[in-house]
N, C-alpha and C positions, 0 to 999 in steps of 0.2 A: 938658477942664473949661471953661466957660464962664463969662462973669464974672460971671454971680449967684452961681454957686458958690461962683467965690474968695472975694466979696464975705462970704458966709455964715461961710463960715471964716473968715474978717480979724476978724469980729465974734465969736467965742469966744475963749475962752481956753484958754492951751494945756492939755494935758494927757494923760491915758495915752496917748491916740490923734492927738493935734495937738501938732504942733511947727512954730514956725517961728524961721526962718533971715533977719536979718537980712541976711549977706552969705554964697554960698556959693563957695568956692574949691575948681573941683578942677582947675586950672592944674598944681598942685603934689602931692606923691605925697602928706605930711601932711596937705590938703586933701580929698585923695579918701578916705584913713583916716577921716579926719573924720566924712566923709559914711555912710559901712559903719557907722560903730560907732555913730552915732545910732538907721540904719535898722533895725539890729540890736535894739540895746536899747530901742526902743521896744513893739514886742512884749511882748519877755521879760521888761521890767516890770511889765505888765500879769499876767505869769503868776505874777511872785513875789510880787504884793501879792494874788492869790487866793488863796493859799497858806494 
């Protein structure tokens, strides 16, 4: 990614498909969970609001 990109994304707002992370910790095993169940559910919410 280069940095117009990120820039681009910095300037929307999150949503189905954007999310972002203040701080990400995966030092730690709750951390790395953390990170699965967002990457997860980002998706899959997309799928149940088609519904």
């Amino acid at each position: 990614m280069d940095f117009q990109k990120l820039l681009s994304l910095i300037s929307k707002e999150e949503g189905l498909k954007l999310d972002f992370k203040e701080k990400l910790n995966i030092d730690t095993e709750s951390g790395k969970k953390n990170l699965q169940r967002t990457y997860v559910q980002l998706p899959t919410q997309r799928v149940v609001e088609d519904i």
